[in-house]
C-alpha positions as CSV (number, residue, x, y, z in Angstrom):
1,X,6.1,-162.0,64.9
2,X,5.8,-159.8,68.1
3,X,9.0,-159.0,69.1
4,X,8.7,-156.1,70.6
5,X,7.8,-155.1,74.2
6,X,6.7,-151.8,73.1
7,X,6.4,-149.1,70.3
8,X,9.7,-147.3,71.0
9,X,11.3,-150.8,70.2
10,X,9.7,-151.2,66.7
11,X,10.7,-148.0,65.6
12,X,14.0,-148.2,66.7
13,X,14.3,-151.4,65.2
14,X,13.2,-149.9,61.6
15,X,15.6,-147.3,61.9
16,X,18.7,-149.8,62.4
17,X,17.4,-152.4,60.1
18,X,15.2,-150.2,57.2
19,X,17.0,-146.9,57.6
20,X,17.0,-145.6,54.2
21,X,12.9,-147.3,53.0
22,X,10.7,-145.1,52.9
23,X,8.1,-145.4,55.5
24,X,5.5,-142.9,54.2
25,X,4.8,-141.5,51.6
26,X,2.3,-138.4,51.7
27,X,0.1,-137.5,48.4
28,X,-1.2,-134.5,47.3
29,X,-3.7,-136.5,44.9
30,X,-3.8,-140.0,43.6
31,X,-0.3,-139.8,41.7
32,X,1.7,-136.8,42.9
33,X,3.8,-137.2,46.2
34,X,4.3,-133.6,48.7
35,X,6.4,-135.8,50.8
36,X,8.2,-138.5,52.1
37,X,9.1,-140.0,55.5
38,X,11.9,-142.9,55.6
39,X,12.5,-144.9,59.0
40,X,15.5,-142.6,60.0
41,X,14.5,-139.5,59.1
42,X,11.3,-140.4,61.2
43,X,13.3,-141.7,64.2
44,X,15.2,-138.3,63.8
45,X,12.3,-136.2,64.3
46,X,10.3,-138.0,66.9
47,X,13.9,-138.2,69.2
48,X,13.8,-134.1,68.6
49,X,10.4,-133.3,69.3
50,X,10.7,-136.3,72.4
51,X,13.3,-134.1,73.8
52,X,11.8,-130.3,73.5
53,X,8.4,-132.6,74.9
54,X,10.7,-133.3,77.8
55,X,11.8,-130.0,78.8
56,X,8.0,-129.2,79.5
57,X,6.2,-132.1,80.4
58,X,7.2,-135.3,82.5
59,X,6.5,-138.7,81.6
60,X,3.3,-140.0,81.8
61,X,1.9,-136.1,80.6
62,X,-0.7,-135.4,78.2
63,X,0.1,-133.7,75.3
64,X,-2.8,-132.8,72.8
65,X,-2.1,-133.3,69.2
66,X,-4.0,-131.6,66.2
67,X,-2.4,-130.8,62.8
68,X,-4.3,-130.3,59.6
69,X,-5.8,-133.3,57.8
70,X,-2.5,-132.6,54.7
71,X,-0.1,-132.7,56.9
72,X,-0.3,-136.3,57.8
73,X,3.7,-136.5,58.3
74,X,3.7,-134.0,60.9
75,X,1.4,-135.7,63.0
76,X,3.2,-139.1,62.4
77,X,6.3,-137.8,63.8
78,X,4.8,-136.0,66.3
79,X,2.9,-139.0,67.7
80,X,5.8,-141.1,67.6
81,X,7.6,-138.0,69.9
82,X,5.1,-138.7,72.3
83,X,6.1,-142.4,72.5
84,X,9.6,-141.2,72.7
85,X,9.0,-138.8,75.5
86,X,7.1,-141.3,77.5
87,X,4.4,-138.4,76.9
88,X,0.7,-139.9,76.4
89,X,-0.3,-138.7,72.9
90,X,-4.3,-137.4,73.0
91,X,-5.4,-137.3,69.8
92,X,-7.9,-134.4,68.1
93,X,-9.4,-134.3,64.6
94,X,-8.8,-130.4,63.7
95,X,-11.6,-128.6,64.5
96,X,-13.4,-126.2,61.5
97,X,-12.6,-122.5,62.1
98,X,-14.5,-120.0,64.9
99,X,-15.3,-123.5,67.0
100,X,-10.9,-124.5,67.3
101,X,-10.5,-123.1,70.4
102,X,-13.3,-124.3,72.3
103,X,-13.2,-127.9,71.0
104,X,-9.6,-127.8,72.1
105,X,-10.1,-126.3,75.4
106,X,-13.0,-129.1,76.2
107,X,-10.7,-132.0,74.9
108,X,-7.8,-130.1,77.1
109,X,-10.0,-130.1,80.1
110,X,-10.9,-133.8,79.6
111,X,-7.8,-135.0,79.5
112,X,-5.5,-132.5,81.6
113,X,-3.4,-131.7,78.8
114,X,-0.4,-129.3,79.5
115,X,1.0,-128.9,75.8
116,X,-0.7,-128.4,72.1
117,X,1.5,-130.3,69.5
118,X,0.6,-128.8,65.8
119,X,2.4,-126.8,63.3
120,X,3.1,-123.8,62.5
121,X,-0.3,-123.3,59.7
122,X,-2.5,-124.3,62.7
123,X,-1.0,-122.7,65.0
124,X,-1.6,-119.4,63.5
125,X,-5.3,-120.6,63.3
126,X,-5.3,-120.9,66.9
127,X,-3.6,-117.9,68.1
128,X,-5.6,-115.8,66.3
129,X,-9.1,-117.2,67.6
130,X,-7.6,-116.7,71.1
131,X,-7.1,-113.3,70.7
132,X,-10.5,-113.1,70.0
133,X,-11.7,-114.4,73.2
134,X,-10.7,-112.7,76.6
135,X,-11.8,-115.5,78.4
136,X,-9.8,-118.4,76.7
137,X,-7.4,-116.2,76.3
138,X,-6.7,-116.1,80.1
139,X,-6.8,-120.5,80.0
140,X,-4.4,-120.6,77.1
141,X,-1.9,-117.8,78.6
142,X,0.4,-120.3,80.3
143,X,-0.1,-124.0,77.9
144,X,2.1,-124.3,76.1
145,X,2.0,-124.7,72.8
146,X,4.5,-126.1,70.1
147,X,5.1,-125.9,66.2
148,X,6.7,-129.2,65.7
149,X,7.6,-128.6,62.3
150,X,9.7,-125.2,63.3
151,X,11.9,-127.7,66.2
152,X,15.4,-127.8,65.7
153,X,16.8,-131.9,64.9
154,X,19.6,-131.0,66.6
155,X,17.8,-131.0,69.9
156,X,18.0,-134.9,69.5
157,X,21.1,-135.4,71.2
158,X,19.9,-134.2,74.3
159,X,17.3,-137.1,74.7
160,X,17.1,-139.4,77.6
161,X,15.2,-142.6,77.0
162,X,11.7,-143.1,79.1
163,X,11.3,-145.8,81.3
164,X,8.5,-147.5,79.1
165,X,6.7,-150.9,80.0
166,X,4.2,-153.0,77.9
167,X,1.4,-151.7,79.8
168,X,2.6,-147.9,80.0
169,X,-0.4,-146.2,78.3
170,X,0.6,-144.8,74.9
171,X,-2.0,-142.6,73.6
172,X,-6.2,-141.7,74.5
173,X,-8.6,-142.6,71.9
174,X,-11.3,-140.1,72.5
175,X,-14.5,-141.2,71.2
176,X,-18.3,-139.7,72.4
177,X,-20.4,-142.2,74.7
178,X,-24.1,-142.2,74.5
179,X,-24.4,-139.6,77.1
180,X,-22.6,-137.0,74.5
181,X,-19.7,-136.6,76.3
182,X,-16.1,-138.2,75.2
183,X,-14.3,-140.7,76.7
184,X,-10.8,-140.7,76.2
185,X,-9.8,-144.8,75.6
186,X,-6.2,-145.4,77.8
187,X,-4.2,-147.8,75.0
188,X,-1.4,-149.2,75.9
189,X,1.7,-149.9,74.7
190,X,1.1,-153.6,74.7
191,X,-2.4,-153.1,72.9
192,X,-1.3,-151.6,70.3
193,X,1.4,-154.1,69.9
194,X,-1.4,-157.0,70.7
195,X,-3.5,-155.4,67.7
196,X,-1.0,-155.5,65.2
197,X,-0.7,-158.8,65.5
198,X,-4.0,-159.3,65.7
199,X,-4.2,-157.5,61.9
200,X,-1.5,-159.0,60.8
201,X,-2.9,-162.6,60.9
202,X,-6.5,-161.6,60.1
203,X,-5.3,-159.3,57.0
204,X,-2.6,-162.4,55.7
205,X,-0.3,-159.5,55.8
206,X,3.4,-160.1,54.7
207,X,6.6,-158.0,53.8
208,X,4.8,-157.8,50.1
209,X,1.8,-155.7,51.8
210,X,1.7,-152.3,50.5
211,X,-1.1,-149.9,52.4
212,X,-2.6,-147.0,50.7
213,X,-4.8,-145.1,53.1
214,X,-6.9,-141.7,53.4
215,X,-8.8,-142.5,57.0
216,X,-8.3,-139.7,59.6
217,X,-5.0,-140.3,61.9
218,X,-6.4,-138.7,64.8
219,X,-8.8,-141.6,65.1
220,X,-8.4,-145.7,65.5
221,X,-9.1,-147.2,62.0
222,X,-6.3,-144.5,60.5
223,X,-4.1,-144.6,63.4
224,X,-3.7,-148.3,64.1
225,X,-4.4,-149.5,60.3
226,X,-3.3,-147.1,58.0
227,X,0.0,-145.6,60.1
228,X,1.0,-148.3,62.9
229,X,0.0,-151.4,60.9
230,X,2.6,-151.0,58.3
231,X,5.4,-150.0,60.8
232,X,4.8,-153.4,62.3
233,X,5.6,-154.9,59.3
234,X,7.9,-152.9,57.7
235,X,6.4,-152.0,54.7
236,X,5.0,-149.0,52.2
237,X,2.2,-146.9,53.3
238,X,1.0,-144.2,50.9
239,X,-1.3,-141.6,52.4
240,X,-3.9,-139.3,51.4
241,X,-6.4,-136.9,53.5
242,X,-9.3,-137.8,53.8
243,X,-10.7,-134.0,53.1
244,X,-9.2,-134.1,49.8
245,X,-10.4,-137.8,48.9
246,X,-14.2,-137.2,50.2
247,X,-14.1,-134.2,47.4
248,X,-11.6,-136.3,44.7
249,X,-13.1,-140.1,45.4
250,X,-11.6,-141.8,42.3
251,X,-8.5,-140.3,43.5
252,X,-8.3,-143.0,46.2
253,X,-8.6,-145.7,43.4
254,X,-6.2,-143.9,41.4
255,X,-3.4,-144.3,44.0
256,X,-4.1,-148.1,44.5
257,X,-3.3,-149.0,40.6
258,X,-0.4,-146.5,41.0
259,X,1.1,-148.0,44.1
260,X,-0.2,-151.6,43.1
261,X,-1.4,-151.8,46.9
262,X,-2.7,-154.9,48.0
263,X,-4.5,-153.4,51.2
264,X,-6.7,-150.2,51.6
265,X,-10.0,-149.8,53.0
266,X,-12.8,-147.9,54.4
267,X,-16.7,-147.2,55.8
268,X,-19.2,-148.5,53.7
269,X,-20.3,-145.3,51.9
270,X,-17.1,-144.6,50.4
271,X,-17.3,-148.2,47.8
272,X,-20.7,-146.4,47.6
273,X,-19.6,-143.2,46.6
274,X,-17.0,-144.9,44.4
275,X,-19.7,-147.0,42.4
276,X,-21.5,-143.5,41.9
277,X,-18.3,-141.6,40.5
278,X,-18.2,-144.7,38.2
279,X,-18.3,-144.0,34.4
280,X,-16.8,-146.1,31.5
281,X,-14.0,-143.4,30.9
282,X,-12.8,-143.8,34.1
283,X,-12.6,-147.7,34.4
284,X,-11.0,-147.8,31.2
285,X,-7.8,-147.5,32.7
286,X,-8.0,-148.4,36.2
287,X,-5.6,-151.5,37.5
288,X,-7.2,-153.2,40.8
289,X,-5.6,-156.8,40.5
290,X,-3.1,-155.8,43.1
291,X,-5.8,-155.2,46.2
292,X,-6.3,-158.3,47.9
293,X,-7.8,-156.8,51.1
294,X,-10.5,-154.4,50.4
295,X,-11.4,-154.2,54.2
296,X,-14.8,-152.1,55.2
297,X,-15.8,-151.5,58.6
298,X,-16.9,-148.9,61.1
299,X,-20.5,-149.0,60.1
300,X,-22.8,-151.4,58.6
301,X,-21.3,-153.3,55.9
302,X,-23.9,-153.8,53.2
303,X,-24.9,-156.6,51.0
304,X,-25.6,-154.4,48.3
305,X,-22.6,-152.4,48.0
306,X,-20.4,-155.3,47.6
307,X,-22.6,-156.8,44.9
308,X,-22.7,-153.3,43.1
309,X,-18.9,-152.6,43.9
310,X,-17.9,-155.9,42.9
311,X,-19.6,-156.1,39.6
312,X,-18.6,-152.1,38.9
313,X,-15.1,-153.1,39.4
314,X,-15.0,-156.5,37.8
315,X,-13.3,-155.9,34.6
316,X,-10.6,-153.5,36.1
317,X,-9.5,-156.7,38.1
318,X,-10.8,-156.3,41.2
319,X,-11.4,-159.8,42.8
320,X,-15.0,-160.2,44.7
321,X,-13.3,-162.1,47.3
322,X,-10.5,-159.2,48.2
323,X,-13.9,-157.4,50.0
324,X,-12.7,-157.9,53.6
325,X,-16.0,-157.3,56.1
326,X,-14.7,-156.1,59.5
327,X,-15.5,-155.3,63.2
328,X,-13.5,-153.3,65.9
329,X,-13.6,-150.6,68.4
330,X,-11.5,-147.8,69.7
331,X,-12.4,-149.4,73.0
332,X,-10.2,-152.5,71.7
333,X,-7.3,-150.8,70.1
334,X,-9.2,-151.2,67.0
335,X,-9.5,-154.9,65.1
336,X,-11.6,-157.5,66.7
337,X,-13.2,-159.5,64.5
338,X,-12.3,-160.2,60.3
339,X,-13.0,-162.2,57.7
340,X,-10.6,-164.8,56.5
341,X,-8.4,-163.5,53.4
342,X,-9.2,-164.1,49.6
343,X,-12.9,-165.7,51.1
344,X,-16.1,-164.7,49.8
345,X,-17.9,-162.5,52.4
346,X,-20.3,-164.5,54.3
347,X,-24.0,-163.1,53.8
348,X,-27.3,-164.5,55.7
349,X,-30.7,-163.0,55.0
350,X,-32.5,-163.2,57.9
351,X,-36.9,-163.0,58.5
352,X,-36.7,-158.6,59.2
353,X,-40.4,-159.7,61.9
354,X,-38.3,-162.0,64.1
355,X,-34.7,-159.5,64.1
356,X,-37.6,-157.3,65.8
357,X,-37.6,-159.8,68.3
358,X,-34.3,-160.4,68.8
359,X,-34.5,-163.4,67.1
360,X,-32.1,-165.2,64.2
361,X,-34.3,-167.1,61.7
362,X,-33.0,-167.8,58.1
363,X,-35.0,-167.6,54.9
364,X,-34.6,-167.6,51.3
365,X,-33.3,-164.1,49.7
366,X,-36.1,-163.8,47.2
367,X,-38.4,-164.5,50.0
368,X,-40.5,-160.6,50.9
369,X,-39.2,-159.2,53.9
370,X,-35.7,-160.6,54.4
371,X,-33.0,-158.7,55.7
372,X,-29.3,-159.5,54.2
373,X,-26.7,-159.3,57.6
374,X,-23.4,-159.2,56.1
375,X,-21.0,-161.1,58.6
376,X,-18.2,-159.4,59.9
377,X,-15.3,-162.3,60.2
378,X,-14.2,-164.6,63.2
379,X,-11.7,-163.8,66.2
380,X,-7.8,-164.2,65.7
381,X,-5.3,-164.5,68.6
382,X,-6.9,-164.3,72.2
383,X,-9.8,-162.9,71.1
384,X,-13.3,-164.0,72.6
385,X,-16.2,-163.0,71.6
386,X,-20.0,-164.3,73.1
387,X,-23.7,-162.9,72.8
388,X,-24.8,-161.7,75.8
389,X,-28.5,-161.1,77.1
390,X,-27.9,-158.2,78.0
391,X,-31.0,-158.0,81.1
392,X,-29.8,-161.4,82.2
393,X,-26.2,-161.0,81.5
394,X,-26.5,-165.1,80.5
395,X,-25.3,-166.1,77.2
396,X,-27.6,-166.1,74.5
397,X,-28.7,-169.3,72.7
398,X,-27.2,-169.6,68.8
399,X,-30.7,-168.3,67.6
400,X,-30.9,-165.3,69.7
401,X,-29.7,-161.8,69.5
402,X,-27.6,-160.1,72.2
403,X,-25.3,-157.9,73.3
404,X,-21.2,-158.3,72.3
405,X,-19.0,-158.9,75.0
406,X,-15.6,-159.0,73.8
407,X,-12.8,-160.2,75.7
408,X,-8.4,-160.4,74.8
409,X,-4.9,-158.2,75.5
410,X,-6.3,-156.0,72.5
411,X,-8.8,-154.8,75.0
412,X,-8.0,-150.9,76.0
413,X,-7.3,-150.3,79.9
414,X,-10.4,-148.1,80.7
415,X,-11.8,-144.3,80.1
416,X,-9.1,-142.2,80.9
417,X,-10.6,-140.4,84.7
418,X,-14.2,-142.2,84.4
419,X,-13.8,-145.0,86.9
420,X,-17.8,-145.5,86.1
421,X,-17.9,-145.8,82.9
422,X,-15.2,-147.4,83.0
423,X,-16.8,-150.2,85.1
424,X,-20.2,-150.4,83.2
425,X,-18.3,-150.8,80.2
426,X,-14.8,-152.6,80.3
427,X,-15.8,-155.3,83.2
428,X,-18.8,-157.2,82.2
429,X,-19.8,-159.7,84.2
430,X,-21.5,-163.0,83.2
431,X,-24.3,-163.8,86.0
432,X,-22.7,-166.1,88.4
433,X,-19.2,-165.4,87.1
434,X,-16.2,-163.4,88.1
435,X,-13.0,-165.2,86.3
436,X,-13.8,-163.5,83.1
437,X,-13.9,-159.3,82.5
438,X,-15.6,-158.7,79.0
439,X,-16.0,-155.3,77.2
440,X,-19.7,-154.6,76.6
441,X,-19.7,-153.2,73.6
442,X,-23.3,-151.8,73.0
443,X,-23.6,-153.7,69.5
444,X,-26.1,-156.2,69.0
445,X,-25.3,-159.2,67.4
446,X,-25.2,-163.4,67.1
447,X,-22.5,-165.9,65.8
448,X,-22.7,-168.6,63.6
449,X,-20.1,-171.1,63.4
450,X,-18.1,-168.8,64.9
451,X,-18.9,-166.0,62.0
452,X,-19.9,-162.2,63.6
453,X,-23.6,-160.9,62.1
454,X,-24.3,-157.3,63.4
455,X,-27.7,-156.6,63.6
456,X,-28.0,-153.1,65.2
457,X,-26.6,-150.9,68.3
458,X,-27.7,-151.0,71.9
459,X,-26.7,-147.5,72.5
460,X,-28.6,-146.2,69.4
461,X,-26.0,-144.1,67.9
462,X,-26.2,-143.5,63.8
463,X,-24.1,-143.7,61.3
464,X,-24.7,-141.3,58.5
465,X,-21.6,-141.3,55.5
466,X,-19.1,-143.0,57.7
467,X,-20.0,-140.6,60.9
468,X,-21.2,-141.1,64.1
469,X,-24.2,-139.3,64.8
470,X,-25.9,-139.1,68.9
471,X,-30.0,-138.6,68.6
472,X,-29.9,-136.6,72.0
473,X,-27.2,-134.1,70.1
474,X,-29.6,-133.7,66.3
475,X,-32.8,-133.5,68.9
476,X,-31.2,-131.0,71.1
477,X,-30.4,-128.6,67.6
478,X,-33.8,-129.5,66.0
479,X,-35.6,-128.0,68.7
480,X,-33.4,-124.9,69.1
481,X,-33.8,-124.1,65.7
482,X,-37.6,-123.0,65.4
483,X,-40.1,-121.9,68.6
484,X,-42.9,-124.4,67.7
485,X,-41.0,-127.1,68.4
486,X,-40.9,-128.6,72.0
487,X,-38.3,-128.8,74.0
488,X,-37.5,-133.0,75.3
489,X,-40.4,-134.1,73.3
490,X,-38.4,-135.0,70.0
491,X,-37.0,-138.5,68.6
492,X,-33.7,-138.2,66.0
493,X,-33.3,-142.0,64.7
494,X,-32.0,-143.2,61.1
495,X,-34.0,-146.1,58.7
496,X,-33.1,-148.2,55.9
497,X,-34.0,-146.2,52.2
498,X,-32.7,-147.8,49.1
499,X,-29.6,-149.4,50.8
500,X,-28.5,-146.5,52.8
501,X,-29.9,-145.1,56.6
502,X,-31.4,-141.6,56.3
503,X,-32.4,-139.6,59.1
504,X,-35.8,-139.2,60.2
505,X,-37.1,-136.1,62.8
506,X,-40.3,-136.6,65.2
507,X,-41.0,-134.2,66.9
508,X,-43.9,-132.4,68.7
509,X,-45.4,-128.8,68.2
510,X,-46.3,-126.0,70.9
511,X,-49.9,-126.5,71.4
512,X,-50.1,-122.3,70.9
513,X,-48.3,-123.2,67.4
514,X,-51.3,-126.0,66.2
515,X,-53.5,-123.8,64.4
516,X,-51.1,-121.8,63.0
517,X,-47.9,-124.3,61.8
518,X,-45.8,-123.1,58.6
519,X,-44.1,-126.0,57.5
520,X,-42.1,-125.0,54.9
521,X,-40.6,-122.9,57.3
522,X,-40.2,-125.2,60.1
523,X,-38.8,-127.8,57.5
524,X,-36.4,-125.1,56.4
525,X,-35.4,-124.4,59.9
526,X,-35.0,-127.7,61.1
527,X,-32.6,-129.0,57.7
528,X,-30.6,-126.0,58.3
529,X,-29.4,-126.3,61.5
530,X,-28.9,-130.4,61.1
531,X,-26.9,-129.5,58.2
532,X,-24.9,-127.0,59.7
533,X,-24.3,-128.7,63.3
534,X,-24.1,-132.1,62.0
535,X,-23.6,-132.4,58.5
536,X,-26.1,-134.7,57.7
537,X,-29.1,-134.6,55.6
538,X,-32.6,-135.3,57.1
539,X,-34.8,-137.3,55.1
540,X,-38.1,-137.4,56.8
541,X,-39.7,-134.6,59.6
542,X,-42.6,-135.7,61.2
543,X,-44.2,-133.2,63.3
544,X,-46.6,-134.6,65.3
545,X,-49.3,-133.6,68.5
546,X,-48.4,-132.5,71.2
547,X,-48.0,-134.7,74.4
548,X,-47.7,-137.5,72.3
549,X,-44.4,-138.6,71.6
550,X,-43.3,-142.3,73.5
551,X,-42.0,-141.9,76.5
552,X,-40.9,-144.4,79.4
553,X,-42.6,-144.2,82.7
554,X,-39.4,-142.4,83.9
555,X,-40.3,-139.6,81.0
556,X,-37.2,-141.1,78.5
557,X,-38.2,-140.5,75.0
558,X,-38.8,-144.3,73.5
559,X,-36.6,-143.8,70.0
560,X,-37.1,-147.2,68.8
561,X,-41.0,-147.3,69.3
562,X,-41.3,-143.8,67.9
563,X,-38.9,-145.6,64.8
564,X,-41.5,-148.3,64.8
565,X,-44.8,-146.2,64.8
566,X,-43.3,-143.8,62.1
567,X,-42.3,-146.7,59.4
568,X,-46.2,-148.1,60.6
569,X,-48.0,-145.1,60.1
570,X,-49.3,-144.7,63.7
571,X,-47.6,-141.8,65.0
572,X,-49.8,-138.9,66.0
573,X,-49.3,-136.9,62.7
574,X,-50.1,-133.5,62.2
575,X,-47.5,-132.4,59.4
576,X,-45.6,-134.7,57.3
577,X,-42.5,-134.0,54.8
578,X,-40.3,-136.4,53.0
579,X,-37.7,-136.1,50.4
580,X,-39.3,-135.9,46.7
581,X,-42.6,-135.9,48.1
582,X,-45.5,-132.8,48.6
583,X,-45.6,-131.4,52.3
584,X,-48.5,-133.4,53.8
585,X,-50.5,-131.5,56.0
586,X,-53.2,-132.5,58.0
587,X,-56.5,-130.0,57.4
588,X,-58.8,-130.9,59.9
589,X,-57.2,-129.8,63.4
590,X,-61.0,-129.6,65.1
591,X,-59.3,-132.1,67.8
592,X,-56.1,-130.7,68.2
């Protein structure tokens, strides 16, 4: 079905062949529409905004977009602009108020941006928190800075078409490494073209697909799925923001009986938080027969919630089989692995001692101790994957766990000014072998008749509520937010409660602080700050002595030994809380 030798073709194409469909459709909740988008109108506006981006910035330029989650079109058309201009579109989630301007400078810095796309609401937002700042206000005197919904259409006729190839990079995908800092993903024109495809084939998706979606644009799963996806194939997407539907769930539901979508997705925790806004009232009415890819992905898909969702959902026609487990990256466009359509998701419960070790034995479900790994489909396309030891760099036997290397013209063109990273991550190297360049993607994993199973992250970032979460960053804010706590001496790492990871603190106390420790007020300290930095909640603080954290010979702080000795009981405990439990304090500090 790929026709196209880039984006600028496949909109073009709509707006010739589709003019007068509506492309998007914009909603202010599950029902009511603020606004619409068809194929012309949105060729119109990108042509106009391509051309003022041209007076400014010459191809191949950075231009930074960030508009407010409602105004969804804006950014559409203002992405597509980009593509027009030959610009490279850098997308930015909108940052909360007093941090906008330093967020946007950073992302500015980090990719050498010379113009700020947004609208005029934003723009406001922005101006007046640089006037607040003498400092930034001298960095932001000369960028410029554009209200795209304030451009004239007329501007259009002064555009001059871009040289554009397939591999001219389209847009950065910034996403944060392990280290905390982000890395801005160069996509390219044929990637993105690659990856639709990809989706395409893996999804079953036909000119009857209709996509309703609420997943942030500024990042891959909204972007690629929920926006570019259904330009590919020419057909209805209805969008929502995904402020508005993390407040109004059902909402979400709501607009897939209305629409009659067949495809519409999302992280785990949202069929979660969907089973708990569940009452009889609601499901009275509901219409789900028409959603035949319920896909879930970017973060661990669990056994649970598709048994709960499934049976919740059952008698408003929702088919057990539409649940669609998949795997994907910004660091490959987005889709790499999927399950195949109108299948049952594929579900092995595994002996939880031997995943410890890395290794893949199968038991019975009842049996105590099993783990269900939900698997997350097979390749489509060009697409390899193989398990990779990731010391050895040799491939793993079927019954071992390793690394994922993934390999196929999906697979993004590097970090955007990180030659490094760039190297340790998008050219892995078998041992012995240099035909083949493989993305290491830091998940851990094994395959099974050419099924995916995820079993846990290298790079030991958490997921809390569909966001990613760095331990250094909640370790660095835990001990900044009370003076008995050491500095480099704490662990942040999630475990499994009741279906769901919760966040657990370890951390060691000042020995001046021993004798004296207020833990109420340390526990206050410590929930406030997570809560306000990272908006997560923490389940478990453990304070414990001090000096006795694990650490690597090289002073690294051993996260998954202090997760192993916390769920044991053999940490160094002096102070203990937990959620629904009594502090627990130890009394008898003679040895401390």
């Amino acid at each position: 079905m790929n026709k196209f030798s880039h984006l600028l073709d496949l909109l073009k194409y709509r707006a010739i062949a589709q003019p007068h469909d509506i492309a998007y459709r914009f909603l202010q909740d599950g029902t009511t529409e603020i606004g619409n988008l068809t194929y012309q109108q949105l060729d119109t506006q990108a042509i106009a905004i391509a051309s003022q981006l041209q007076a400014i910035v010459k191809p191949g330029g950075r231009a930074l977009l960030v508009y407010p989650y409602h105004a969804g079109l804006e950014f559409i058309a203002a992405f597509m602009g980009c593509l027009y201009a030959g610009v490279i579109a850098v997308t930015k989630n909108p940052p909360r108020r007093g941090k906008a301007v330093s967020e946007l400078t950073e992302r500015v810095k980090l990719s050498e941006a010379s113009v700020l796309l947004t609208n005029t609401e934003f723009l406001r937002v922005i101006d007046e928190e640089v006037a607040k700042n003498q400092e930034i206000r001298g960095k932001f005197k000369h960028f410029n800075r554009i209200a795209t919904d304030t451009i004239d259409l007329a501007l259009a006729k002064d555009w001059k078409e871009p040289k554009i190839i397939s591999d001219t990079i389209a847009f950065l995908q910034y996403t944060s490494g392990s280290t905390g800092k982000p890395k801005g993903v160069m996509v390219s024109h044929n990637n993105i073209l690659h990856n639709q495809e990809t989706i395409r084939q893996g999804f079953a998706h036909d000119e009857s697909a209709i996509v309703v979606g609420w997943l942030p644009m500024f990042h891959d799963m909204g972007l690629i799925g929920n926006v570019l996806q259904p330009l590919y194939l020419g057909t209805p997407s209805i969008l929502m923001s995904p402020v508005y539907v993390a407040q109004q769930p059902w909402e979400w539901l709501k607009a897939i009986a209305h629409y009659q979508a067949t495809t519409s997705g999302g992280p785990n925790f949202a069929y979660d938080l969907l089973c708990l806004k569940a009452t009889p009232e609601k499901l009275a009415n509901l219409d789900l027969s028409s959603w035949k890819v319920a896909f879930s992905g970017a973060e661990t898909v669990r056994a649970e919630t598709i048994a709960r969702f499934s049976h919740i959902f059952a008698n408003c026609g929702f088919n057990h089989s539409a649940f669609y487990p998949c795997y994907g990256m910004a660091e490959a466009t987005l889709f790499i692995t999927g399950s195949v359509p109108e299948q049952q998701p594929i579900i092995k419960y595994l002996d939880s001692s031997a995943l410890e070790q890395n290794k893949v034995v199968e038991v019975a479900a009842e049996k105590p101790g099993s783990k269900p790994i939900v698997g997350c489909g097979k390749t489509w396309l060009d697409t390899e994957v193989i398990i990779v030891n990731p010391k050895t760099l040799t491939l793993c036997q079927e019954d071992e766990i390793g690394e994922i290397w993934v390999s196929g013209a999906g697979i993004g063109q590097g970090y955007w000014n990180q030659p490094e990273a760039t190297k340790d991550t998008f050219a892995g190297n078998l041992k012995d072998s240099t035909t083949v360049k493989y993305l290491r993607t830091g998940d851990l994993g094994f395959l099974d008749n050419g099924e995916l199973f995820i079993t846990g992250r290298l790079k030991e970032v958490m997921i809390f509520w569909g966001r990613f979460c760095y331990p250094q960053h909640v370790e660095d804010t835990v001990q900044k937010s009370h003076p008995a706590l050491r500095k480099n001496a704490g662990a942040a790492f999630s475990i499994d409660r009741d279906g769901a990871d919760r966040l657990v603190i370890v951390q060691e106390v000042e020995r001046s602080y021993l004798r004296s420790l207020n833990m109420e007020e340390i526990v206050t300290a410590i929930s406030q700050s997570v809560g306000q930095e990272h908006e997560v909640e923490v389940y478990a603080i453990a304070l414990i002595k001090t000096g006795s954290i694990p650490k690597t010979s090289s002073g690294k702080i051993q996260r998954r030994s202090c997760s192993n000795k916390f769920l044991e009981g053999s940490l160094n405990i002096i102070a203990q809380w937990q959620q629904g439990q009594e502090d627990k304090i130890v009394t008898d500090l003679v040895n401390l």
